[in-house]
Backbone as XML, in Angstrom:
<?xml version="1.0"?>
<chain id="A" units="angstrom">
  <residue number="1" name="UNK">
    <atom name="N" x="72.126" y="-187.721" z="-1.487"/>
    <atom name="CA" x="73.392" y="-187.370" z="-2.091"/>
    <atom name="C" x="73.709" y="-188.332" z="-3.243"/>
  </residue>
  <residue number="2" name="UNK">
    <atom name="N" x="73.657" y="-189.598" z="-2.982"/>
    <atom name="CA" x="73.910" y="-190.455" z="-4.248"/>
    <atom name="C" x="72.748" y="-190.297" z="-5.160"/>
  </residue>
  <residue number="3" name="UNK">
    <atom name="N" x="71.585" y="-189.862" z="-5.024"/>
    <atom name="CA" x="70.670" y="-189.640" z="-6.360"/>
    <atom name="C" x="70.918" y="-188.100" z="-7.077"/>
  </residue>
  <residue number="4" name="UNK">
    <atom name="N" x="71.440" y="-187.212" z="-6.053"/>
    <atom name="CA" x="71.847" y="-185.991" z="-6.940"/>
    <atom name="C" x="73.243" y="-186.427" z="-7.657"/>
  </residue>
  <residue number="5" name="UNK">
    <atom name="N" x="73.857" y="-187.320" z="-7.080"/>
    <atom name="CA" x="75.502" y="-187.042" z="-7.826"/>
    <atom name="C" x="74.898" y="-188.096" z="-8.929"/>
  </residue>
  <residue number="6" name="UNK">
    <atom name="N" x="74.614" y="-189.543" z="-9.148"/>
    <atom name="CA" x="74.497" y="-190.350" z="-9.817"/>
    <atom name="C" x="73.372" y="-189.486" z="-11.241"/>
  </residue>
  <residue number="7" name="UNK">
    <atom name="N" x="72.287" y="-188.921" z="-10.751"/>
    <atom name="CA" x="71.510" y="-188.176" z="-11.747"/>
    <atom name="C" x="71.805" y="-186.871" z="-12.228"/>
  </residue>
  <residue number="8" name="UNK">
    <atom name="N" x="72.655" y="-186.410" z="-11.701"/>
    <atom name="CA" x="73.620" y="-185.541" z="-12.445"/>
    <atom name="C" x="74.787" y="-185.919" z="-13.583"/>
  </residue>
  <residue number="9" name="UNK">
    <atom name="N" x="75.647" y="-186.892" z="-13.362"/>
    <atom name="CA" x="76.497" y="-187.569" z="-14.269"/>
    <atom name="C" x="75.663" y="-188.251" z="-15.456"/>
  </residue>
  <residue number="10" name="UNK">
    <atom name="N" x="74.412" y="-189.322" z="-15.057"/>
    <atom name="CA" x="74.961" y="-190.140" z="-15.772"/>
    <atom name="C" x="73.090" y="-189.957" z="-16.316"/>
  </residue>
  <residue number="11" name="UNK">
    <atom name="N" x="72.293" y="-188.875" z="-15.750"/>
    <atom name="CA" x="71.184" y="-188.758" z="-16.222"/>
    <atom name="C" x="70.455" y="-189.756" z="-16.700"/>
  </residue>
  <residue number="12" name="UNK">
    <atom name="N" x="70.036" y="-190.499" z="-15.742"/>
    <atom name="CA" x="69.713" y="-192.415" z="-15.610"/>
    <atom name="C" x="68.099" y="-192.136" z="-15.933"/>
  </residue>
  <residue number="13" name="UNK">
    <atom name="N" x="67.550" y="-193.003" z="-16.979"/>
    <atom name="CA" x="66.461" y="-193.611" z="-17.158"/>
    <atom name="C" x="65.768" y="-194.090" z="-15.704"/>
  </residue>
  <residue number="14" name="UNK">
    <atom name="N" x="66.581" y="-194.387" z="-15.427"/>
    <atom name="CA" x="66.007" y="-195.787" z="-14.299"/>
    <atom name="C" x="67.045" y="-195.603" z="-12.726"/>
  </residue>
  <residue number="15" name="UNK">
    <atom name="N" x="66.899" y="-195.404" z="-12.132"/>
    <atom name="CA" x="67.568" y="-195.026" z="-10.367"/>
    <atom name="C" x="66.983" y="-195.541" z="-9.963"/>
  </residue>
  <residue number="16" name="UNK">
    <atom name="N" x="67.677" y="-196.842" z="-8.960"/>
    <atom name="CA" x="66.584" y="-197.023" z="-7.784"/>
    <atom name="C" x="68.177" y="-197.398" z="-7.046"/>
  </residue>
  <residue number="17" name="UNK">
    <atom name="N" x="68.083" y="-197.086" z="-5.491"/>
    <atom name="CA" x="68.886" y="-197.031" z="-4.844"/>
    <atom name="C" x="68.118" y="-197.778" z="-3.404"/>
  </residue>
  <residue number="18" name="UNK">
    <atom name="N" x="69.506" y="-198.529" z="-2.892"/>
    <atom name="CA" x="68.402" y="-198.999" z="-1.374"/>
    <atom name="C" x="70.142" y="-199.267" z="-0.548"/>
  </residue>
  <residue number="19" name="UNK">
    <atom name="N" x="69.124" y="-198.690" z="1.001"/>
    <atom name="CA" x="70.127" y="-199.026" z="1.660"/>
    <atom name="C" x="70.370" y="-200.130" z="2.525"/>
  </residue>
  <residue number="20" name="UNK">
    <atom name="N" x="71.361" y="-200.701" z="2.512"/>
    <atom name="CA" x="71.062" y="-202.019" z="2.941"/>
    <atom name="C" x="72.239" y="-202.460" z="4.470"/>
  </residue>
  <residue number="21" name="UNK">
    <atom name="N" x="72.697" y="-200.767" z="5.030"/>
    <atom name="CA" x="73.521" y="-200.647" z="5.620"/>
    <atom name="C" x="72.694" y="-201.285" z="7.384"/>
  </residue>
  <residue number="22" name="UNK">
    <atom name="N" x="71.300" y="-202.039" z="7.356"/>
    <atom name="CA" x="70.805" y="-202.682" z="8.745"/>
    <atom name="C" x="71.618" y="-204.222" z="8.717"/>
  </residue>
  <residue number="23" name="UNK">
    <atom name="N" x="71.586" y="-204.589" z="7.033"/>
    <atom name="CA" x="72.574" y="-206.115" z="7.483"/>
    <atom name="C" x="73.334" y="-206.130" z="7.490"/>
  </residue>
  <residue number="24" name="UNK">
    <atom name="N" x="74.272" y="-205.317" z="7.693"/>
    <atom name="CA" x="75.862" y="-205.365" z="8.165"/>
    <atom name="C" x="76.160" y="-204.778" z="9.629"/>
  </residue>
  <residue number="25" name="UNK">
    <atom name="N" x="75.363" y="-204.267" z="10.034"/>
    <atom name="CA" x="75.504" y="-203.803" z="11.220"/>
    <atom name="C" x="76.281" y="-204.451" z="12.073"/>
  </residue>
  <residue number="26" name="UNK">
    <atom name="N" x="77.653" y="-204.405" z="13.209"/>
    <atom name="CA" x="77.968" y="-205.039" z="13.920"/>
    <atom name="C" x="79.270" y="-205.850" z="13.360"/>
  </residue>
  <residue number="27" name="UNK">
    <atom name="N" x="79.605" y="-205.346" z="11.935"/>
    <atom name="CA" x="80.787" y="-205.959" z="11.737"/>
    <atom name="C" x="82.103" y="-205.080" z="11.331"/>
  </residue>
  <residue number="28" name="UNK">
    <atom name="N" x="83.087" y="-204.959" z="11.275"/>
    <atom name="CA" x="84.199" y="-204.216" z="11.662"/>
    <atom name="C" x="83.823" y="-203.255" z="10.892"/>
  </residue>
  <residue number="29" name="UNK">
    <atom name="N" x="84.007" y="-203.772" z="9.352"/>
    <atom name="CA" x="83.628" y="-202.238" z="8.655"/>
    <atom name="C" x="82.749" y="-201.408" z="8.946"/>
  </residue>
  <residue number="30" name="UNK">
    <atom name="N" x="81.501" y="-201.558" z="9.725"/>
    <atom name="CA" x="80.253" y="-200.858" z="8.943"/>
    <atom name="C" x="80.237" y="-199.232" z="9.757"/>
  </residue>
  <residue number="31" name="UNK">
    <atom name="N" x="81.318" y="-199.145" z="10.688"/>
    <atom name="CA" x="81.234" y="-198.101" z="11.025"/>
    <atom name="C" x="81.595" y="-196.735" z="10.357"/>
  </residue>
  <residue number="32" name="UNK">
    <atom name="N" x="82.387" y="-197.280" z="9.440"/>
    <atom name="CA" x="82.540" y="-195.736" z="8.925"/>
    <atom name="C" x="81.769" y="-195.341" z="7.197"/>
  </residue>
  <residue number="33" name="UNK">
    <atom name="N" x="80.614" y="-195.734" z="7.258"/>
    <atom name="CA" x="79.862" y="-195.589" z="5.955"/>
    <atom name="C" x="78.881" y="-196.407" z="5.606"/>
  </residue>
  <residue number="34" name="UNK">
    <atom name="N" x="77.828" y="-195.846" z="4.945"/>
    <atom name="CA" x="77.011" y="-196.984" z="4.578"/>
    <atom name="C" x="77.063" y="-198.341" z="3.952"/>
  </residue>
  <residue number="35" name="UNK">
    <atom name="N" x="76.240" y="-198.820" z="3.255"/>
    <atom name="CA" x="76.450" y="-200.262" z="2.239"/>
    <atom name="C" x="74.465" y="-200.429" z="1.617"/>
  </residue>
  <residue number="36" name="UNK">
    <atom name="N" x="75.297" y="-199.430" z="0.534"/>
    <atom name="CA" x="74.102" y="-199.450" z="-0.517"/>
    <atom name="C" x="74.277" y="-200.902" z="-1.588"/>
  </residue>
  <residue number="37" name="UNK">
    <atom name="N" x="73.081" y="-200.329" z="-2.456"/>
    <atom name="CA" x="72.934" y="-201.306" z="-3.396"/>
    <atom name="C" x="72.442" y="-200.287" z="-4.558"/>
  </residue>
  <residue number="38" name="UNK">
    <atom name="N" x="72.532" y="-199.781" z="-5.868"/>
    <atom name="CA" x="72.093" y="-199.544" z="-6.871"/>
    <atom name="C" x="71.694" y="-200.285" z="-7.873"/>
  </residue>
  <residue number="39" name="UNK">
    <atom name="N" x="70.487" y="-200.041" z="-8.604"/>
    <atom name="CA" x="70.405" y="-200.092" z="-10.154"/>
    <atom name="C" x="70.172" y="-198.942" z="-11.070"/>
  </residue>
  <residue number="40" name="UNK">
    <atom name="N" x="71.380" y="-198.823" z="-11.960"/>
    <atom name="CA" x="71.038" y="-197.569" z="-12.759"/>
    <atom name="C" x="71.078" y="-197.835" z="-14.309"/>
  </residue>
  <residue number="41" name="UNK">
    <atom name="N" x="69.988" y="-197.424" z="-14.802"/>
    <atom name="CA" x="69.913" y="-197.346" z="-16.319"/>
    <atom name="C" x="70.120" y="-196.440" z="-17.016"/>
  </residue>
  <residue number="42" name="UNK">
    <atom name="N" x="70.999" y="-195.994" z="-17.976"/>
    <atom name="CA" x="71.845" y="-195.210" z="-18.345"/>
    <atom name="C" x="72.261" y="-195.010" z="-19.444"/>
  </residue>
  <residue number="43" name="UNK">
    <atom name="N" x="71.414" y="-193.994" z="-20.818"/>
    <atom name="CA" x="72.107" y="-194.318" z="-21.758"/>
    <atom name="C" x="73.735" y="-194.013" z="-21.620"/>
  </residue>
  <residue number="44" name="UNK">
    <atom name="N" x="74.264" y="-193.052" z="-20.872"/>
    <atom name="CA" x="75.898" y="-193.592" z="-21.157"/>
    <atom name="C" x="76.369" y="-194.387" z="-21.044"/>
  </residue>
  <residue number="45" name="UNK">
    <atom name="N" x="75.657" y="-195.528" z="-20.553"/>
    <atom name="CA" x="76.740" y="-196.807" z="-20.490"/>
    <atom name="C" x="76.420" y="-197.602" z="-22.188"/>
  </residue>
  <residue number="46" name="UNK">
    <atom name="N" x="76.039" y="-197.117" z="-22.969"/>
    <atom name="CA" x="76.208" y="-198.006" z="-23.904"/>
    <atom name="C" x="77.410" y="-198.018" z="-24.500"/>
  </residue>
  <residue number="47" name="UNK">
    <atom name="N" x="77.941" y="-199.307" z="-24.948"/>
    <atom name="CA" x="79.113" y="-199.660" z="-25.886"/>
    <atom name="C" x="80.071" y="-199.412" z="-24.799"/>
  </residue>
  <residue number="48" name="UNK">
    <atom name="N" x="80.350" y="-199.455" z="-22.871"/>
    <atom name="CA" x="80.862" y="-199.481" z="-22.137"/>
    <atom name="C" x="81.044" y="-200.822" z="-21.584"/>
  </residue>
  <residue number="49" name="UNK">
    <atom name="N" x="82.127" y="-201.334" z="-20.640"/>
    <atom name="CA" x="82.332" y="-202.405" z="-20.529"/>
    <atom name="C" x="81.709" y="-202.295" z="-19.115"/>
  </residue>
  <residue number="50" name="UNK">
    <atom name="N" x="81.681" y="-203.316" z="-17.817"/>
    <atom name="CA" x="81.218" y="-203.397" z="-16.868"/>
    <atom name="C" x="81.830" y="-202.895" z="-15.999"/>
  </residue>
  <residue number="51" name="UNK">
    <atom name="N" x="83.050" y="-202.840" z="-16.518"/>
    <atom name="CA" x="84.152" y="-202.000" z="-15.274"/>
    <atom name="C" x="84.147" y="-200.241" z="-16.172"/>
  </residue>
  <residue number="52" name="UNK">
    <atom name="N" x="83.889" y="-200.161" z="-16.787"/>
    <atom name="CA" x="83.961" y="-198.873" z="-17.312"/>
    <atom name="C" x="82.708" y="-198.530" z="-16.917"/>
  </residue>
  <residue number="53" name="UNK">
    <atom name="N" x="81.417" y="-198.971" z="-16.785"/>
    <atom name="CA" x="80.225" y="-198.425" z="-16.205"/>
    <atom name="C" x="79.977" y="-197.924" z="-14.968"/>
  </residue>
  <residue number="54" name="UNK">
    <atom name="N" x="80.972" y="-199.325" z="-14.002"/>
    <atom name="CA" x="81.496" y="-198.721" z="-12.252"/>
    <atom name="C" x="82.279" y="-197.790" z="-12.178"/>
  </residue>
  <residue number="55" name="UNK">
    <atom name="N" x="83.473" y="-197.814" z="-13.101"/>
    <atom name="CA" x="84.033" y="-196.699" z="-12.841"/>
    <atom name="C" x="83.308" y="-194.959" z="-13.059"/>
  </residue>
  <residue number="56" name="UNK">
    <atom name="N" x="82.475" y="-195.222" z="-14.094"/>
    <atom name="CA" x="81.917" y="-194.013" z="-14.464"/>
    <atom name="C" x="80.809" y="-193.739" z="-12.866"/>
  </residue>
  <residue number="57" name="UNK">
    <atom name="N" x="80.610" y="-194.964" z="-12.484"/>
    <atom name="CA" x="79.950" y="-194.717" z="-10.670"/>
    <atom name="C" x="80.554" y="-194.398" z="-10.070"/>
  </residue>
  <residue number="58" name="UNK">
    <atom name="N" x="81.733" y="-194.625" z="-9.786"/>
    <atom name="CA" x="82.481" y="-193.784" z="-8.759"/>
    <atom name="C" x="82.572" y="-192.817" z="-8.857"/>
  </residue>
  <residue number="59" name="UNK">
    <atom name="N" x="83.509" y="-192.383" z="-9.820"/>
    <atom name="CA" x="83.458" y="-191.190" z="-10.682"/>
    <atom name="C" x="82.282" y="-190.361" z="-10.387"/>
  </residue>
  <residue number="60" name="UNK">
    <atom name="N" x="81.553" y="-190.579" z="-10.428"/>
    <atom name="CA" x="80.193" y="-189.697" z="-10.482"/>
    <atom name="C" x="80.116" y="-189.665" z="-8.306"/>
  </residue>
  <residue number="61" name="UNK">
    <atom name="N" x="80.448" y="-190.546" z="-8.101"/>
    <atom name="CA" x="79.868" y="-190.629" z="-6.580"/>
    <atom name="C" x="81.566" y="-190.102" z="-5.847"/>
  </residue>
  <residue number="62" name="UNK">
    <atom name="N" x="82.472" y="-189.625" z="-6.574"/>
    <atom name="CA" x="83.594" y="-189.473" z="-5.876"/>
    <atom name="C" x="83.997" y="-189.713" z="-4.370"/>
  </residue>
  <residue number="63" name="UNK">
    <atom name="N" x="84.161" y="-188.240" z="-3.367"/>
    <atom name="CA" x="84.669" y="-188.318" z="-2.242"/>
    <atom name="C" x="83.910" y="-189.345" z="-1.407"/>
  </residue>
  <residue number="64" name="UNK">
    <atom name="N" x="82.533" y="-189.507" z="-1.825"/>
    <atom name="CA" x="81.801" y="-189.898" z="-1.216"/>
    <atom name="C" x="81.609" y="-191.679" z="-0.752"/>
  </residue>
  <residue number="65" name="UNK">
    <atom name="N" x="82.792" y="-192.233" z="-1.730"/>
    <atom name="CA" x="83.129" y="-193.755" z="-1.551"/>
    <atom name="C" x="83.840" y="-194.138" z="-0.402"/>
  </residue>
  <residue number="66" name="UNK">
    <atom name="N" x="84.790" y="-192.860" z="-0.313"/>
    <atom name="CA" x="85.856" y="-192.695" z="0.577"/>
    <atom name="C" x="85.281" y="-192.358" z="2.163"/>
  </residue>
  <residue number="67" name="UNK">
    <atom name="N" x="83.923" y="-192.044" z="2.166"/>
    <atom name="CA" x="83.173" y="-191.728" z="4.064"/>
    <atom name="C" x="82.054" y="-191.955" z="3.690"/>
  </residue>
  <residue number="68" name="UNK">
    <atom name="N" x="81.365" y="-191.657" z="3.058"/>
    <atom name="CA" x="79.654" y="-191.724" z="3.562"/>
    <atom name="C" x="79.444" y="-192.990" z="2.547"/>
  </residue>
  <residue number="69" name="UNK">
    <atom name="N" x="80.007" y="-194.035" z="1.983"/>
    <atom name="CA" x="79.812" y="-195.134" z="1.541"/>
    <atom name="C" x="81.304" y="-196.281" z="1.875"/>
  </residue>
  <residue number="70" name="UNK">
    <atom name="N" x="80.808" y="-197.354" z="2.532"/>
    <atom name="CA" x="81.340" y="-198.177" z="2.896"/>
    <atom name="C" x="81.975" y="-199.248" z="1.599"/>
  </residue>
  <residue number="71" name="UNK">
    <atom name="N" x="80.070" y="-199.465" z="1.030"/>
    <atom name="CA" x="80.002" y="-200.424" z="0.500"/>
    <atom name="C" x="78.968" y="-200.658" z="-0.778"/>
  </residue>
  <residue number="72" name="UNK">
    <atom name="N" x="79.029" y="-200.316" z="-1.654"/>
    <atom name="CA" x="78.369" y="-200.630" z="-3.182"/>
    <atom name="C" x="77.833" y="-201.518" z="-4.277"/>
  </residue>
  <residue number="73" name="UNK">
    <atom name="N" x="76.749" y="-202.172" z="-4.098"/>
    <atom name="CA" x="76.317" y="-203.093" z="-5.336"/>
    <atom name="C" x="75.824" y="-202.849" z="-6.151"/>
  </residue>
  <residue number="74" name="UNK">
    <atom name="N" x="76.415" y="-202.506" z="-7.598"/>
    <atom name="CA" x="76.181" y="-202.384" z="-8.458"/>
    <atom name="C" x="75.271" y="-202.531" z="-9.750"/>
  </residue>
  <residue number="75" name="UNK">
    <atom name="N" x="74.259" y="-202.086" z="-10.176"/>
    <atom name="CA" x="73.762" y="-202.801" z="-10.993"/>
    <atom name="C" x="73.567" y="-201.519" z="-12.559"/>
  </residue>
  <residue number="76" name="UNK">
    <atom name="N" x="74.984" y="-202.174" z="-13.470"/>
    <atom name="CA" x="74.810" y="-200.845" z="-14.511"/>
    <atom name="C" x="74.442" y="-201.282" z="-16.066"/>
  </residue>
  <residue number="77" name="UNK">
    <atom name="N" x="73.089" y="-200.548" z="-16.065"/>
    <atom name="CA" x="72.678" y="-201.030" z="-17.785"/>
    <atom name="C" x="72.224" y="-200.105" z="-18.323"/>
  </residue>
  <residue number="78" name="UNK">
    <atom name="N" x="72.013" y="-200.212" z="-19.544"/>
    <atom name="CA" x="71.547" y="-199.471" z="-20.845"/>
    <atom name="C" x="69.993" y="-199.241" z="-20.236"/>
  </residue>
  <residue number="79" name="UNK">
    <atom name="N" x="69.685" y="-198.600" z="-21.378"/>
    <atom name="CA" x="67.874" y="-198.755" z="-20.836"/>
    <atom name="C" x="67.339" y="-199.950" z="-21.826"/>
  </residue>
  <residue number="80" name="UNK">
    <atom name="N" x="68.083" y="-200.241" z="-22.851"/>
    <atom name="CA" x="67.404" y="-201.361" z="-23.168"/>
    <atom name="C" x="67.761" y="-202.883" z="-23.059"/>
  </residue>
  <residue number="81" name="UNK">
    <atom name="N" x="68.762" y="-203.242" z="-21.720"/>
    <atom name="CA" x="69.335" y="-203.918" z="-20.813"/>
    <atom name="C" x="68.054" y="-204.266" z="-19.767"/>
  </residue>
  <residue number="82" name="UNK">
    <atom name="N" x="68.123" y="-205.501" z="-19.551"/>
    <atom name="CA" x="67.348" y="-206.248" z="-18.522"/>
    <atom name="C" x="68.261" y="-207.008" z="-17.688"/>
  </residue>
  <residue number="83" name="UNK">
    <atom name="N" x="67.958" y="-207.071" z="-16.145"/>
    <atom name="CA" x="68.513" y="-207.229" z="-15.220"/>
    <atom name="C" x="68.543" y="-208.704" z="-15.780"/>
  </residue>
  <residue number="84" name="UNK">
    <atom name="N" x="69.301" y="-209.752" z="-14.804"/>
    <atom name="CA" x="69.272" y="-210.739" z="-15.194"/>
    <atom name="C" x="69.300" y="-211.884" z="-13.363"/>
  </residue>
</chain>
């Protein structure tokens, strides 16, 4: 679900998604949603700020922040952006 909604919006160069919802296991939140991690490369994020790039993630991942995601790490760049 997050690679159809995220590659639908934002038609990413680069997707890689992981779930990382085994190390949280056992703590209050983790019951009602996962706790991913993304990196997406994206020409729409150019000339976007870092909060305008998440927001365009949510946005794109809507209802879905709200139950089937707990928890989100972000990683939003250009394609000619290197992680750091």
């Amino acid at each position: 679900m997050i690679k159809e909604r995220l590659s639908a919006a934002l038609s990413p160069a680069t997707l890689e998604i992981f779930d990382e919802s085994h190390k949280h296991a056992g703590h209050a939140g983790a019951r009602g949603g996962g706790h991913f991690a993304v990196v997406v490369k994206s020409a729409a994020f150019a000339g976007k700020t870092l909060i305008q790039r998440h927001r365009m993630i949510y946005e794109a991942l809507g209802d879905a922040m709200h139950h089937e995601i707990h928890a989100m790490s972000i990683k939003a760049l250009t394609p000619d952006e290197e992680l750091s």
